[in-house]
MDAnalysis code that builds the backbone (N, CA, C; Angstrom):
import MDAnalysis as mda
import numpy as np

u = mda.Universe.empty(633, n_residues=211, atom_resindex=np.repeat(np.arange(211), 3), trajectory=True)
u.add_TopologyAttr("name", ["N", "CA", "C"] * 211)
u.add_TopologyAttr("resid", np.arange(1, 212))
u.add_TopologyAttr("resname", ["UNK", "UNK", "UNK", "UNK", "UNK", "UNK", "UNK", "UNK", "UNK", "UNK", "UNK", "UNK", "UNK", "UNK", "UNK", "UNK", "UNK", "UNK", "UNK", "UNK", "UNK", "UNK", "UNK", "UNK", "UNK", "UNK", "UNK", "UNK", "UNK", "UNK", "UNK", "UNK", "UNK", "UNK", "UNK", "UNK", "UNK", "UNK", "UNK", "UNK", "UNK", "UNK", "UNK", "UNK", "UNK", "UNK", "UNK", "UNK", "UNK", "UNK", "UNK", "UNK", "UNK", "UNK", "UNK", "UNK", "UNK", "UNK", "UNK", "UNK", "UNK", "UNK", "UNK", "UNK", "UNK", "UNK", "UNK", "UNK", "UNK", "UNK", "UNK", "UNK", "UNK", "UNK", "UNK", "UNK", "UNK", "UNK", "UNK", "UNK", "UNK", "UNK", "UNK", "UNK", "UNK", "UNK", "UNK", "UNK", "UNK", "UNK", "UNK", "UNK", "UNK", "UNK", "UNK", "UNK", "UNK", "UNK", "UNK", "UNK", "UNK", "UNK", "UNK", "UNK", "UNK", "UNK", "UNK", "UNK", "UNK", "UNK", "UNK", "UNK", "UNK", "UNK", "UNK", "UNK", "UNK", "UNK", "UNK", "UNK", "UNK", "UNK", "UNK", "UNK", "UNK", "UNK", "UNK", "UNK", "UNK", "UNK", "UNK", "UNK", "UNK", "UNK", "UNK", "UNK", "UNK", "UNK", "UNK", "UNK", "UNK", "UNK", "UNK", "UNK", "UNK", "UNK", "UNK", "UNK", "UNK", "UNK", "UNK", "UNK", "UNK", "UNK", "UNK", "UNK", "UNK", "UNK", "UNK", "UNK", "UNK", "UNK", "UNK", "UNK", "UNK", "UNK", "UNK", "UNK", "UNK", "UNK", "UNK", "UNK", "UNK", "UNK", "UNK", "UNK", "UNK", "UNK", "UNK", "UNK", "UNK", "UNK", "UNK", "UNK", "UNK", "UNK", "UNK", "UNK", "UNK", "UNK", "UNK", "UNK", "UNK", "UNK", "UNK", "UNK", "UNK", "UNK", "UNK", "UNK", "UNK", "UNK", "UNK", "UNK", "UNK", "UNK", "UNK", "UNK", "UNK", "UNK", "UNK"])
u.atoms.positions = np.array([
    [39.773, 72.298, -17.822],
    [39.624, 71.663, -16.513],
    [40.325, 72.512, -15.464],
    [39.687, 72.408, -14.569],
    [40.609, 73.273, -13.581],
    [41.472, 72.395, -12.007],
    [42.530, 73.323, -12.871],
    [44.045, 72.701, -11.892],
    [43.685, 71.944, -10.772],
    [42.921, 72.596, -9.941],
    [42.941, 72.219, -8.239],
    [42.387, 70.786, -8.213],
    [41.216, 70.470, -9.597],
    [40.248, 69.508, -9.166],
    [41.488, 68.319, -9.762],
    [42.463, 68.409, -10.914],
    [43.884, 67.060, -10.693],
    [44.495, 66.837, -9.474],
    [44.543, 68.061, -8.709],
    [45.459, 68.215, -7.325],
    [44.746, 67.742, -6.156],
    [43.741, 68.101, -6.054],
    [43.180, 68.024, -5.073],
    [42.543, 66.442, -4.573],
    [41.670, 65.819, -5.123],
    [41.823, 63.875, -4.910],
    [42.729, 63.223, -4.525],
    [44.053, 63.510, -5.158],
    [45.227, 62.927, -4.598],
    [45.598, 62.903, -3.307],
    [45.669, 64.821, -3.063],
    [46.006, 64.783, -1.545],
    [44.933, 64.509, -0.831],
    [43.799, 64.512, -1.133],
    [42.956, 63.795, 0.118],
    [42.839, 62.439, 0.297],
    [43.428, 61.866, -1.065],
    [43.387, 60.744, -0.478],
    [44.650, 60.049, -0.017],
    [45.764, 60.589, 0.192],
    [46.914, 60.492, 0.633],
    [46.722, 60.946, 2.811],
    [45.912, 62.076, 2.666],
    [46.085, 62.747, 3.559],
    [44.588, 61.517, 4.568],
    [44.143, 60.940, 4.276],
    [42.865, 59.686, 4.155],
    [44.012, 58.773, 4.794],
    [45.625, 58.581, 4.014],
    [46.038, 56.925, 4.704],
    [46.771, 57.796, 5.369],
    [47.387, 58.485, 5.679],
    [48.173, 59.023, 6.736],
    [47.254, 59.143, 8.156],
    [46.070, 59.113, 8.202],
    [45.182, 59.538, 9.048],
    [45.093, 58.044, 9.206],
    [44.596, 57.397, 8.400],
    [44.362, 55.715, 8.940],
    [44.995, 54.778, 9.216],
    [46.806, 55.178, 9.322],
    [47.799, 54.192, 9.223],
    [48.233, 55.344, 11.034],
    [47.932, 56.466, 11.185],
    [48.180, 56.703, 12.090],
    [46.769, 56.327, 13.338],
    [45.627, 56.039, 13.011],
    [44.850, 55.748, 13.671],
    [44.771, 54.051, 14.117],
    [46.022, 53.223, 13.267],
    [45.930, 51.859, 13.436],
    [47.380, 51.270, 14.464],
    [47.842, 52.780, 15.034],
    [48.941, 52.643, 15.881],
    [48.213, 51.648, 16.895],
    [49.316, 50.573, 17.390],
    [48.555, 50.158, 18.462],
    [48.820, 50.734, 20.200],
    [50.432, 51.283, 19.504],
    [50.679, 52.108, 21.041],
    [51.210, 53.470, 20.999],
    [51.046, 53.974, 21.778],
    [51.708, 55.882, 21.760],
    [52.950, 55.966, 22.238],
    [53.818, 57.257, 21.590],
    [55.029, 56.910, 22.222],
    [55.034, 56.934, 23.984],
    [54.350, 57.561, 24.896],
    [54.452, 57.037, 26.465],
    [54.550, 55.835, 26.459],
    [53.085, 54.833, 25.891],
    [53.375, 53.733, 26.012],
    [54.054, 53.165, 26.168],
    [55.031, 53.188, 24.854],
    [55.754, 52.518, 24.062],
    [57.532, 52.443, 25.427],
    [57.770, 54.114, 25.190],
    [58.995, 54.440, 26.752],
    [58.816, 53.564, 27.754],
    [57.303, 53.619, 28.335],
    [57.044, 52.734, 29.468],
    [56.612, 51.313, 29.694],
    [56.700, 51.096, 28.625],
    [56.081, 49.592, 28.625],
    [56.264, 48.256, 28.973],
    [55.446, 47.869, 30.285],
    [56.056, 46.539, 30.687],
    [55.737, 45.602, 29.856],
    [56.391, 45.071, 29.171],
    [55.932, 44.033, 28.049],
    [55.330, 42.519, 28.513],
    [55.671, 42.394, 29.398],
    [54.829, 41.563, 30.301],
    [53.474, 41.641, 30.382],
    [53.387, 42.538, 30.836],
    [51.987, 43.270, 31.070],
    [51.570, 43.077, 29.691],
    [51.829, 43.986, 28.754],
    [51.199, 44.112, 27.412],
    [50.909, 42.769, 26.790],
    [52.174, 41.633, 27.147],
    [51.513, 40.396, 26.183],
    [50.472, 39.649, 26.862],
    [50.457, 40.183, 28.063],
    [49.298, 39.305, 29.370],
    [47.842, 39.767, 29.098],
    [47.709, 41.170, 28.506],
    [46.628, 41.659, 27.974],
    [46.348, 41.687, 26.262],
    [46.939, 41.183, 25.866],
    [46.557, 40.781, 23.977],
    [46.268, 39.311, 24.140],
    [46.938, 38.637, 25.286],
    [46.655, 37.310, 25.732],
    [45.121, 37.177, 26.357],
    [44.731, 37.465, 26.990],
    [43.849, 37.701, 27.855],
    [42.590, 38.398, 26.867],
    [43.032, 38.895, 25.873],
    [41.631, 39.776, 25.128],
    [41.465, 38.750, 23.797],
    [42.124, 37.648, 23.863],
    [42.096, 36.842, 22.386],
    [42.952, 36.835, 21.250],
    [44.148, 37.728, 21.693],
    [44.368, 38.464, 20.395],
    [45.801, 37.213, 20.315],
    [46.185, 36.979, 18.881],
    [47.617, 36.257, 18.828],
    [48.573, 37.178, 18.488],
    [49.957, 36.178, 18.830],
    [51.027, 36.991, 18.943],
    [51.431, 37.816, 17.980],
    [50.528, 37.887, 16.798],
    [51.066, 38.610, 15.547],
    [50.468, 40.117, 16.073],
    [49.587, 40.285, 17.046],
    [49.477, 41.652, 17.746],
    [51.237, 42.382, 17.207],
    [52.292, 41.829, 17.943],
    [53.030, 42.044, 18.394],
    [53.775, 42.837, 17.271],
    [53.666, 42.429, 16.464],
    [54.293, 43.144, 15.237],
    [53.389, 44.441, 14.958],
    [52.444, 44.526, 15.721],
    [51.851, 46.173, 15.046],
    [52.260, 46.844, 16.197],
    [52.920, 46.063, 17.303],
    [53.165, 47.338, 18.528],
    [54.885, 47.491, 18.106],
    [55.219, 46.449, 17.598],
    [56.978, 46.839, 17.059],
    [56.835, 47.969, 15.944],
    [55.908, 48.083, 15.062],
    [55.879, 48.627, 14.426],
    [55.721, 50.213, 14.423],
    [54.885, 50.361, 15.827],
    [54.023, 51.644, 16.448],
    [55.366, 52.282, 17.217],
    [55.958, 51.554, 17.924],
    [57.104, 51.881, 18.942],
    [58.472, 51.897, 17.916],
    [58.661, 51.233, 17.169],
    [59.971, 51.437, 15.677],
    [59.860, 53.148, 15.690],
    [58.572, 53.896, 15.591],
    [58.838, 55.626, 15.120],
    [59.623, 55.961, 16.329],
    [59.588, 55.480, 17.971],
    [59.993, 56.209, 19.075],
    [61.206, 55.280, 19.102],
    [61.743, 54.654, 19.265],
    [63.105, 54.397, 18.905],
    [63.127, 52.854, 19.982],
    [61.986, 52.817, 20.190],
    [61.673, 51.161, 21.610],
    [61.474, 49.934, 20.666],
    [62.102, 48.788, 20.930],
    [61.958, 47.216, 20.458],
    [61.327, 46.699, 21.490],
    [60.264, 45.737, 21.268],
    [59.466, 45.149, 22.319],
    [60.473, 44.098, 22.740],
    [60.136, 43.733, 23.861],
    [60.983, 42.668, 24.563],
    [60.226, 40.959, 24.245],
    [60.775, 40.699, 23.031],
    [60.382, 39.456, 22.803],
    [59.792, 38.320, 23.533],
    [60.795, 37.897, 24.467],
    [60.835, 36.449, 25.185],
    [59.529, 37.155, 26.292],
    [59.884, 38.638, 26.839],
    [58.829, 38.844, 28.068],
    [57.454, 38.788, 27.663],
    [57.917, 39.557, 26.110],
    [55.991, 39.829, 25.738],
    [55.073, 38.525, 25.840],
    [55.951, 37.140, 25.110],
    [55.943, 36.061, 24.457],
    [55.308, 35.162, 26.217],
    [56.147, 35.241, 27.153],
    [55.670, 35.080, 28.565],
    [54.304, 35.480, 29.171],
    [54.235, 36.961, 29.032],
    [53.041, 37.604, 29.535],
    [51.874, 36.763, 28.650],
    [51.939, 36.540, 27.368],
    [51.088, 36.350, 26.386],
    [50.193, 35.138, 26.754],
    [51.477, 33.878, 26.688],
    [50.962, 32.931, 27.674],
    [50.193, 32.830, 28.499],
    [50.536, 33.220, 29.622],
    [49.549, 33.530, 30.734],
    [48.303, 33.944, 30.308],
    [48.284, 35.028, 29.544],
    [46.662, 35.749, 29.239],
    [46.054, 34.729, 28.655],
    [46.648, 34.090, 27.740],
    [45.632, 33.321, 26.809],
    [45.650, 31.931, 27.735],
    [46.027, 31.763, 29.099],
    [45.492, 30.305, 29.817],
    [44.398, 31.008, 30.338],
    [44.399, 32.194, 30.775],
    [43.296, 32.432, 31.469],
    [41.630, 32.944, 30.001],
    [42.599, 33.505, 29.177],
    [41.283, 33.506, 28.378],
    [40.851, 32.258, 27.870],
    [41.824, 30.990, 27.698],
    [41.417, 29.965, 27.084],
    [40.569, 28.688, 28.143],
    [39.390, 29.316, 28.741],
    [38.769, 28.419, 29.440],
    [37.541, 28.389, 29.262],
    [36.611, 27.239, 29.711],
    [35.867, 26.552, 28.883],
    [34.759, 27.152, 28.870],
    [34.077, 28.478, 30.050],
    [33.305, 29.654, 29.999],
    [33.702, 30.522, 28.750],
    [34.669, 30.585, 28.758],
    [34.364, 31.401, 27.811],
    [34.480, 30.917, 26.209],
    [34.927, 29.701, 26.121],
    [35.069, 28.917, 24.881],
    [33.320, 28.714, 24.150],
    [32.552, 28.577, 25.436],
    [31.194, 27.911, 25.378],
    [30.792, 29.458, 24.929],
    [30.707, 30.347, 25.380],
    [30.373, 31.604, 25.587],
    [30.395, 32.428, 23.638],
    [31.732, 31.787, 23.417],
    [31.902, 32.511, 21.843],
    [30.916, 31.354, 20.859],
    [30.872, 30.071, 21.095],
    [30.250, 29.245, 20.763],
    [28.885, 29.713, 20.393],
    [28.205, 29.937, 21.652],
    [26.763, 30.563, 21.954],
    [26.581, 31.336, 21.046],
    [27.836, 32.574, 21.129],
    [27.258, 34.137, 19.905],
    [27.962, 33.706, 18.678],
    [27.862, 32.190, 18.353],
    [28.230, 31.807, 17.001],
    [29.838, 31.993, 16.128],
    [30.429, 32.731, 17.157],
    [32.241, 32.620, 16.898],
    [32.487, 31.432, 16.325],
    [33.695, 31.422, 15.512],
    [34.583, 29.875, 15.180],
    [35.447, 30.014, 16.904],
    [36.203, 28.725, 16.825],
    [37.195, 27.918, 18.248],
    [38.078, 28.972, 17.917],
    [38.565, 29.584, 19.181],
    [39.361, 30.024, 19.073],
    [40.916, 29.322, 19.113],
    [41.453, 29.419, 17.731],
    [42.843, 28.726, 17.133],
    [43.820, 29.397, 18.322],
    [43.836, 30.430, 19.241],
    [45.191, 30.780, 19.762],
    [45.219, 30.029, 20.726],
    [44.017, 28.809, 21.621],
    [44.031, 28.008, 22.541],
    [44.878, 26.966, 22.199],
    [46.127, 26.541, 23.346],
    [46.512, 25.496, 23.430],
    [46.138, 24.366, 22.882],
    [47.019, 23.408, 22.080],
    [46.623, 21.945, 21.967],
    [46.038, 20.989, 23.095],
    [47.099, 21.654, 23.949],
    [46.951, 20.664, 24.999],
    [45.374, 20.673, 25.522],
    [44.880, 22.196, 25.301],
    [43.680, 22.042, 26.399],
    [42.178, 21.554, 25.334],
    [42.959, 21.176, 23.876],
    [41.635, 21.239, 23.195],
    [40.584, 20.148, 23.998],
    [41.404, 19.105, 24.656],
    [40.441, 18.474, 25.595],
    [39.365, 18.516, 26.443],
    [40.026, 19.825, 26.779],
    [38.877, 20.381, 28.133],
    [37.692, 21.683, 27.400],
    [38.201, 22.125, 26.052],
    [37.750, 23.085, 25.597],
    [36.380, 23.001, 24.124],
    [37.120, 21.891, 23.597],
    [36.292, 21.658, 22.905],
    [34.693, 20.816, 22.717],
    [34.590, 19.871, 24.274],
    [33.470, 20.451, 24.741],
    [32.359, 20.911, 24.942],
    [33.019, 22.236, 25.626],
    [32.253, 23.372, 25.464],
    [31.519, 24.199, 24.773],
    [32.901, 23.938, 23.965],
    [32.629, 24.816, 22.512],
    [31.454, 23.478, 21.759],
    [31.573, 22.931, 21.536],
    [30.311, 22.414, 21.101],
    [28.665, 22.400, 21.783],
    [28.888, 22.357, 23.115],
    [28.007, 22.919, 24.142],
    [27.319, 24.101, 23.575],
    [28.313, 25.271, 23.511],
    [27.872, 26.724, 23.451],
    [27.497, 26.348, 21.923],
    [27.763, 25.701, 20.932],
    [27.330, 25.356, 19.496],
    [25.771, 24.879, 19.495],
    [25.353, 23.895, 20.116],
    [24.021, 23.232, 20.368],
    [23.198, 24.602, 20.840],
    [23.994, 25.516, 21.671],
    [22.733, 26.925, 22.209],
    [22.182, 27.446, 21.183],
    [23.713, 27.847, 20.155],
    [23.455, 28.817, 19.371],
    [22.622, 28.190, 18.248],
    [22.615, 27.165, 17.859],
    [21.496, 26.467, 16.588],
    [20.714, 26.409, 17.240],
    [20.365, 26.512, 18.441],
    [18.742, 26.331, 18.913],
    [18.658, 27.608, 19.390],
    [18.935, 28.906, 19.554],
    [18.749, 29.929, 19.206],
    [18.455, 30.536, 17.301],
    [19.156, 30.261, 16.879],
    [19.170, 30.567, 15.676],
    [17.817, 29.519, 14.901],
    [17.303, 28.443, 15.537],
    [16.257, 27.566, 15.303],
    [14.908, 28.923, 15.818],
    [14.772, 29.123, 17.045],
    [13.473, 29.934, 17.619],
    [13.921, 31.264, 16.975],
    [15.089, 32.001, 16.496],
    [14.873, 33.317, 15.685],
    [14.290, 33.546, 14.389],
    [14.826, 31.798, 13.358],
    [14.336, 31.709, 12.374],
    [12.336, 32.012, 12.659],
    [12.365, 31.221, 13.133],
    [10.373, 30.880, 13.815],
    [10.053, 32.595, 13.809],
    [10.488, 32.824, 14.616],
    [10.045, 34.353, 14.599],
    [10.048, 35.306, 13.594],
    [11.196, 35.218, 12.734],
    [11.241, 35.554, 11.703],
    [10.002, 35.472, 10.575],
    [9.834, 33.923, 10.408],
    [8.734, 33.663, 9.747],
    [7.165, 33.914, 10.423],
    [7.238, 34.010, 11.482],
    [5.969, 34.306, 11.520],
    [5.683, 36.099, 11.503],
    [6.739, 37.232, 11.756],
    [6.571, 38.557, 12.151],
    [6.273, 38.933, 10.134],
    [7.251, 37.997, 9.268],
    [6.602, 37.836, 7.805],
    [4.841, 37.753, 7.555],
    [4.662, 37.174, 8.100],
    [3.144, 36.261, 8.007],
    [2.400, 37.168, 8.429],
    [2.864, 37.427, 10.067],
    [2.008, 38.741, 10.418],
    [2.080, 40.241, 9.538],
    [2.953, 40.806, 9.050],
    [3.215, 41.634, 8.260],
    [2.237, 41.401, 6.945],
    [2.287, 40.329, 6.279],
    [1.460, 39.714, 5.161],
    [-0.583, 39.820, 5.687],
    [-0.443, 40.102, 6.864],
    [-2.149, 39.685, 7.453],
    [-1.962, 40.935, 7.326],
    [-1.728, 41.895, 8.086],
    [-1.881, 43.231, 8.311],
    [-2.037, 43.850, 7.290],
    [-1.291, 43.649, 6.185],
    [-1.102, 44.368, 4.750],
    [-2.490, 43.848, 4.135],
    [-2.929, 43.130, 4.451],
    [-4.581, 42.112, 3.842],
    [-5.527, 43.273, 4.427],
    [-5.518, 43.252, 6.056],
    [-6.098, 43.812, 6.770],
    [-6.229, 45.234, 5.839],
    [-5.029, 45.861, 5.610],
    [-5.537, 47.313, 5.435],
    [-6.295, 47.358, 3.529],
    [-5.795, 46.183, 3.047],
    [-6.400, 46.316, 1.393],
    [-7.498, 45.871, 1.530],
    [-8.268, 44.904, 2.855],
    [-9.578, 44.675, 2.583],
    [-10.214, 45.946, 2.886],
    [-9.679, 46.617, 3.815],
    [-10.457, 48.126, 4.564],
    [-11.008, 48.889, 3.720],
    [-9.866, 49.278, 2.262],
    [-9.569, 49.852, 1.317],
    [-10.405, 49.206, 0.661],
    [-10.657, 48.122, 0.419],
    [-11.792, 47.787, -0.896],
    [-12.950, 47.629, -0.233],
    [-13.558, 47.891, 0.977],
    [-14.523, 47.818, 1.692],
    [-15.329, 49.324, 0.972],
    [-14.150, 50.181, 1.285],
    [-14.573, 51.283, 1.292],
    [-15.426, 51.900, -0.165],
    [-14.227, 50.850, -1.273],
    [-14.443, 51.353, -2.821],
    [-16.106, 50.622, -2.835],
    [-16.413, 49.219, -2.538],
    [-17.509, 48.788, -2.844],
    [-18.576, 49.457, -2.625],
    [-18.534, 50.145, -1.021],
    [-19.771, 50.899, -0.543],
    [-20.050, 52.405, -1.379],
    [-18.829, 52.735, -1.455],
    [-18.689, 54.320, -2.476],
    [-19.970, 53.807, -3.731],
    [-20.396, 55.316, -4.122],
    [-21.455, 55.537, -5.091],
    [-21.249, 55.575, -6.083],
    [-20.178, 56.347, -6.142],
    [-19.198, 56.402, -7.932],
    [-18.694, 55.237, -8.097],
    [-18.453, 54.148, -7.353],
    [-18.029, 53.069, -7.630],
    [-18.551, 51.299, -8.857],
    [-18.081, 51.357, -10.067],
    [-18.863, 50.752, -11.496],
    [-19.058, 49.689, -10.763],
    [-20.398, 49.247, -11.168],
    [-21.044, 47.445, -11.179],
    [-19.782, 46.968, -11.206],
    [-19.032, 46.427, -12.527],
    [-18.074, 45.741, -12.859],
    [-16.639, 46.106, -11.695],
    [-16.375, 46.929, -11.542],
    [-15.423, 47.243, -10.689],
    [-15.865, 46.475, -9.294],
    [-17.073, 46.918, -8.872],
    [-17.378, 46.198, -7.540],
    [-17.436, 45.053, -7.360],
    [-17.651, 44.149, -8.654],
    [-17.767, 42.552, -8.734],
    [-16.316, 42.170, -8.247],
    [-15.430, 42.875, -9.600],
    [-14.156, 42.510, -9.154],
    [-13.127, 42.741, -7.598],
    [-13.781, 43.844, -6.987],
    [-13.520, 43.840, -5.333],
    [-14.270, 42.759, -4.877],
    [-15.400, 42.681, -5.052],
    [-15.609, 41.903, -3.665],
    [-14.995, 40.144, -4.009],
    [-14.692, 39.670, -5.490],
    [-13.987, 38.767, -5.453],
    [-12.773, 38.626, -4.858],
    [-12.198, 39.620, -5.077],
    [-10.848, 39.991, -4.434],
    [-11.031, 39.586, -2.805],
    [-12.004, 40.376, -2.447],
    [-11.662, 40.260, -1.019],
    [-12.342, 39.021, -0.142],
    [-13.232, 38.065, -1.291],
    [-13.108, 36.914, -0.827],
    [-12.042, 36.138, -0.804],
    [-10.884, 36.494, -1.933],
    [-9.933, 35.721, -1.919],
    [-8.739, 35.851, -0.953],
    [-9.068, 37.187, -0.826],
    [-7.440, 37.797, 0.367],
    [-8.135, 37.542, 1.714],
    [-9.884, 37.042, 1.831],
    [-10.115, 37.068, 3.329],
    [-9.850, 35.315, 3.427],
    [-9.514, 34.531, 2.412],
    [-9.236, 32.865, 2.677],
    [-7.848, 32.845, 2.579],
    [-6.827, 33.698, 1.749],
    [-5.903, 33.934, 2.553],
    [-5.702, 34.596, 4.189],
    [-6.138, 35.177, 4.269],
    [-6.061, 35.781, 5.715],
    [-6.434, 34.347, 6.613],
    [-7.300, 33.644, 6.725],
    [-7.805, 32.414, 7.132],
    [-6.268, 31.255, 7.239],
    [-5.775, 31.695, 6.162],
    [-4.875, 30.416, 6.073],
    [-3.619, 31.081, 6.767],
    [-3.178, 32.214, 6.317],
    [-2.326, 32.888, 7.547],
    [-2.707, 32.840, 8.889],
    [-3.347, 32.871, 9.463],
    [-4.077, 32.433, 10.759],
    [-3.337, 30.775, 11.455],
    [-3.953, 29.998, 10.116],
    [-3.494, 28.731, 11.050],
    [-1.956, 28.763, 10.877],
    [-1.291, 29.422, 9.777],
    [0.119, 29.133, 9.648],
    [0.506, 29.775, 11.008],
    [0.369, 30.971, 11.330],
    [0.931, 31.649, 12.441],
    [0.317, 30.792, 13.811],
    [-0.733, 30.175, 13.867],
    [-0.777, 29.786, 15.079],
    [0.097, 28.056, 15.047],
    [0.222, 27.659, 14.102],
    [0.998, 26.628, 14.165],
    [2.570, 26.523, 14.075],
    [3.086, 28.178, 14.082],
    [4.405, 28.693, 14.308],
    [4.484, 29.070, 15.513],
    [3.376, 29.667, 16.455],
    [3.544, 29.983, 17.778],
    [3.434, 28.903, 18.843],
    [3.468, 27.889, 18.470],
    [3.033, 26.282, 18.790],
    [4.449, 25.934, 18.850],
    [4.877, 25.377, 18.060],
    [6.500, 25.529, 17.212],
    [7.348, 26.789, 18.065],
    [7.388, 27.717, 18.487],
    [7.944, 28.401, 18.715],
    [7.989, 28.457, 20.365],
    [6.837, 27.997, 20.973],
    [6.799, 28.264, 22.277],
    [7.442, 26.477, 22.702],
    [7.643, 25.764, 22.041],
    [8.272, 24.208, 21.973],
    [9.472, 24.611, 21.806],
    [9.812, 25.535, 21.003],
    [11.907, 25.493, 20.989],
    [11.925, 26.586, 22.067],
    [11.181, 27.614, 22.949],
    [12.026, 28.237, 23.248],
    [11.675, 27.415, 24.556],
    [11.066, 26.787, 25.041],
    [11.164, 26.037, 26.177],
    [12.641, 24.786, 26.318],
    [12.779, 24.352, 24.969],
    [14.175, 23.764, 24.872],
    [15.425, 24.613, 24.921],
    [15.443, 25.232, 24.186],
    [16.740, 26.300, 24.511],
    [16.317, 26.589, 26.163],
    [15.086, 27.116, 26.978],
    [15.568, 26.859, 27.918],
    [16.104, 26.051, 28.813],
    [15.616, 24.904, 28.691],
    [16.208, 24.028, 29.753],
    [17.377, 23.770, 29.220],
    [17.953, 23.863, 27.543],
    [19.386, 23.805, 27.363],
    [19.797, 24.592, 28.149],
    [19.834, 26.101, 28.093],
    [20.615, 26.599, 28.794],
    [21.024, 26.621, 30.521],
    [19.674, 26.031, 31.093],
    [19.500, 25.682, 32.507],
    [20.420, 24.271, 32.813],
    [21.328, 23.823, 31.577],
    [21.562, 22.273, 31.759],
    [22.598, 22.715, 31.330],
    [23.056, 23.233, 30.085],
    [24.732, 23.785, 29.702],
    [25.005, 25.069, 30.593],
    [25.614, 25.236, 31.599],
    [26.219, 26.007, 32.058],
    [27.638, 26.044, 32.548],
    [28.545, 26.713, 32.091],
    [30.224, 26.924, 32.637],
    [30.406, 28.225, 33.117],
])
């Protein structure tokens, strides 16, 4: 076996977490020298994030020799998360199917939760008209694929080299895939029926839930 290939895996994959434990810094040492911690907890506040942020920026700033300022960060933090914790945007994560966000106040689950059920009713009636579509772009996919095997056995029947017995068995075939095709027809038009009914509800939901 040769030496390099024992040696060599190791350090790359050593040299792999040194690269990814330095890419999960959350602050640089400038940062870190300058940092109004105020500021910083007003923006982990403000972007969603909870206070356990805080321990990866103690952690990032521990190599440069800076301790975050507890009580200020803990202040700033506050603030961010009253302003992120309102009912636009509660409804808003709702909509793109998020869970509640847990770093919102008790106090405001009143005013917030809501919403968040609001933006919940969008997103199942979104996720109601995607399913629809889903199933029918299936269906259509399923016709088309008919479409091109009847073409294809159109072609074998008319061909010259083509056996008695062989041709019996096409053109049965393609009576049977053309009464499927028939029945895909009404399925898809009784999905675009269905489909143009929910997305007219999701609209006026959304013309009626707004924050």
């Amino acid at each position: 076996m040769n030496s390099s290939s024992s040696i060599h895996p190791p350090f790359v994959y050593l040299l792999m977490v040194v690269l990814t434990l330095a890419g999960c810094a959350s602050m640089s040492e400038k940062e870190c020298t300058t940092a109004d911690w105020r500021l910083i907890g007003y923006e982990d506040g403000i972007a969603g994030r909870s206070t356990l942020r805080l321990q990866a920026h103690r952690e990032a700033c521990a190599e440069h020799g800076v301790t975050p300022v507890l009580d200020v960060y803990l202040a700033g933090h506050r603030e961010g998360v009253l302003v992120y914790c309102r009912p636009g945007k509660v409804f808003s994560l709702a909509r793109e199917g998020h869970t509640y966000p847990e770093i919102c106040p008790v106090e405001l689950e009143q005013e917030l939760r809501p919403a968040y059920r609001d933006g919940a009713k969008v997103y199942q009636q979104r996720s109601r008209v995607q399913k629809i579509e889903q199933r029918m772009a299936a269906k259509q996919n399923e016709f088309n694929e008919i479409d091109q095997t009847l073409a294809d056995y159109q072609k074998q029947i008319i061909a010259r080299h083509t056996a008695d017995a062989r041709r019996l068995e096409l053109l049965a075939e393609t009576v049977s895939l053309s009464k499927r095709q028939d029945r895909l027809e009404e399925e898809i038009s009784a999905l675009e029926d269905r489909l143009q009914s929910r997305r007219q509800q999701l609209k006026r939901m959304e013309a009626r839930l707004q924050y």
